[in-house]
C-alpha positions as a LaTeX table, in Angstrom:
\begin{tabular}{lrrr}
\hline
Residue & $x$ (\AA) & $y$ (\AA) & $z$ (\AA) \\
\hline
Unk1 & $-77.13$ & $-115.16$ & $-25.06$ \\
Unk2 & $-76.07$ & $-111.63$ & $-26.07$ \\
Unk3 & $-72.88$ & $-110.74$ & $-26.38$ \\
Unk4 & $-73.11$ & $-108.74$ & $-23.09$ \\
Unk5 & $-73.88$ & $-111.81$ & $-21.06$ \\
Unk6 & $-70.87$ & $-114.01$ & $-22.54$ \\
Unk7 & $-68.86$ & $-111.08$ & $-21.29$ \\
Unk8 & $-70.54$ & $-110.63$ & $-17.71$ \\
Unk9 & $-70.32$ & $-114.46$ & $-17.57$ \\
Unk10 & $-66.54$ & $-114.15$ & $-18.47$ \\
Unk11 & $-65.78$ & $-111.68$ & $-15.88$ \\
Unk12 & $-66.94$ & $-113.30$ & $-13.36$ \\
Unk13 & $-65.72$ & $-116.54$ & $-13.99$ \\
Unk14 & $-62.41$ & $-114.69$ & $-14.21$ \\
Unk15 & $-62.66$ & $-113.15$ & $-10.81$ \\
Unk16 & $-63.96$ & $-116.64$ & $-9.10$ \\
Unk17 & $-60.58$ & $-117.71$ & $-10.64$ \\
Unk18 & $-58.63$ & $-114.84$ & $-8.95$ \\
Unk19 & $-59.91$ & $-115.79$ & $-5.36$ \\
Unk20 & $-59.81$ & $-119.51$ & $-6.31$ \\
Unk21 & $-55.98$ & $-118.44$ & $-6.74$ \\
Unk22 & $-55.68$ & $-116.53$ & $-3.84$ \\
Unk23 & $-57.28$ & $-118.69$ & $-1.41$ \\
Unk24 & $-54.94$ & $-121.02$ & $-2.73$ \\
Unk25 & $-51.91$ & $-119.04$ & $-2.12$ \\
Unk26 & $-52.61$ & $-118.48$ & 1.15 \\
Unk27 & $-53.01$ & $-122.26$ & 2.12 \\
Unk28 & $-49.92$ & $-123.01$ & 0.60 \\
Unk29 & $-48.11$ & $-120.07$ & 2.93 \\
Unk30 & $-49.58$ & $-121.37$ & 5.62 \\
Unk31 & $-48.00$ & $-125.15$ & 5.12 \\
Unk32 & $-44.90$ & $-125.82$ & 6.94 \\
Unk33 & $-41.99$ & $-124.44$ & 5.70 \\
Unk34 & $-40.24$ & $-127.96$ & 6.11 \\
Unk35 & $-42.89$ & $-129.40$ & 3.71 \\
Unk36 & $-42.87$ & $-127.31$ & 1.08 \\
Unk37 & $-39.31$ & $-127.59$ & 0.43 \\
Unk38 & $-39.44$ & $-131.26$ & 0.68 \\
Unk39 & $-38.95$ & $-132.45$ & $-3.43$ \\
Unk40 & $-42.07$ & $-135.12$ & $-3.97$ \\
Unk41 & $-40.32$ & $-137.17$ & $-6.53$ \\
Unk42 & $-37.16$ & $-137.86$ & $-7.78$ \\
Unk43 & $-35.27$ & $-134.71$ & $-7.79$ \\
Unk44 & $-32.23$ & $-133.58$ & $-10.71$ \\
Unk45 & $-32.52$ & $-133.26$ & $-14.17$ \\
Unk46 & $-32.57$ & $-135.85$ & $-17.28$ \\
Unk47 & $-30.31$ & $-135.21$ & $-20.04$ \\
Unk48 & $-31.66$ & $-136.13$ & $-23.45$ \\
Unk49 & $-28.50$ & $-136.57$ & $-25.86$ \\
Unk50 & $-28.93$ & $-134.87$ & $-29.28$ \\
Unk51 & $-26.74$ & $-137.76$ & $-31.02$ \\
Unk52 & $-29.75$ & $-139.52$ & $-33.26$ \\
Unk53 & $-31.42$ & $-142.66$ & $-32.34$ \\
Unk54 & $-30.54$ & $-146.14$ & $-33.34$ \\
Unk55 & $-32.81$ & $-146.48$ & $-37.02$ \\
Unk56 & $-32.90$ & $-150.51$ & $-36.25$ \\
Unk57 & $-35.54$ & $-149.42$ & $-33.37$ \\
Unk58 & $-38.31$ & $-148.47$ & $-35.62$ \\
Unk59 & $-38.20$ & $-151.22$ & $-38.44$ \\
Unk60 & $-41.75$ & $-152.26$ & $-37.85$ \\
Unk61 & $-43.45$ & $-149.80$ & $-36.26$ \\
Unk62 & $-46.60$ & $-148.00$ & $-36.42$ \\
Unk63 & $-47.01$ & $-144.05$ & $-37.22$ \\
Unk64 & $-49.89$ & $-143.48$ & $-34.15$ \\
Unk65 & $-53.37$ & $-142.71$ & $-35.59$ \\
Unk66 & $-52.02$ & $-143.59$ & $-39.60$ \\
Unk67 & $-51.68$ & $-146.83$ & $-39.63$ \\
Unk68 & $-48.73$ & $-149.53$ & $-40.82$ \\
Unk69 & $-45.95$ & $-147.88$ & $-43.09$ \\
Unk70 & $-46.15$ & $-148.62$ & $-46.54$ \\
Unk71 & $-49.92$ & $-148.78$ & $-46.67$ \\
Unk72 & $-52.94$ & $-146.54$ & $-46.71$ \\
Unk73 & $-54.66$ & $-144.88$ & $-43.72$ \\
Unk74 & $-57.37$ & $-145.63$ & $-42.96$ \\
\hline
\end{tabular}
């Protein structure tokens, strides 16, 4: 492919996305008023405290994808 045809093919996957978009826009404005404002999980916010984190919960622990501390990767 050219570099014409990447950008043709790029355009109009671009507008498909547009009416994709629109289309759904204008499903969700036709929904109920009453449902839409309905919260579909718990509602509020979490605080996460910035005081640091007990150390005595990672003794043992893994770093994710390297391995056990203290030794080589794999």
């Amino acid at each position: 492919m050219s570099l014409q045809d990447d950008l043709t093919a790029v355009r109009r996957n671009l507008n498909e996305l547009v009416r994709s978009v629109e289309r759904l826009e204008q499903d969700v404005a036709r929904q109920s008023p009453a449902a839409a404002t309905r919260p579909s999980g718990p509602s509020g916010m979490v605080t996460v405290p910035d005081t640091p984190y007990d150390q005595s919960k990672w003794t043992d622990t893994d770093d994710e994808g390297l391995g056990v501390r203290d030794r080589r990767a794999p």
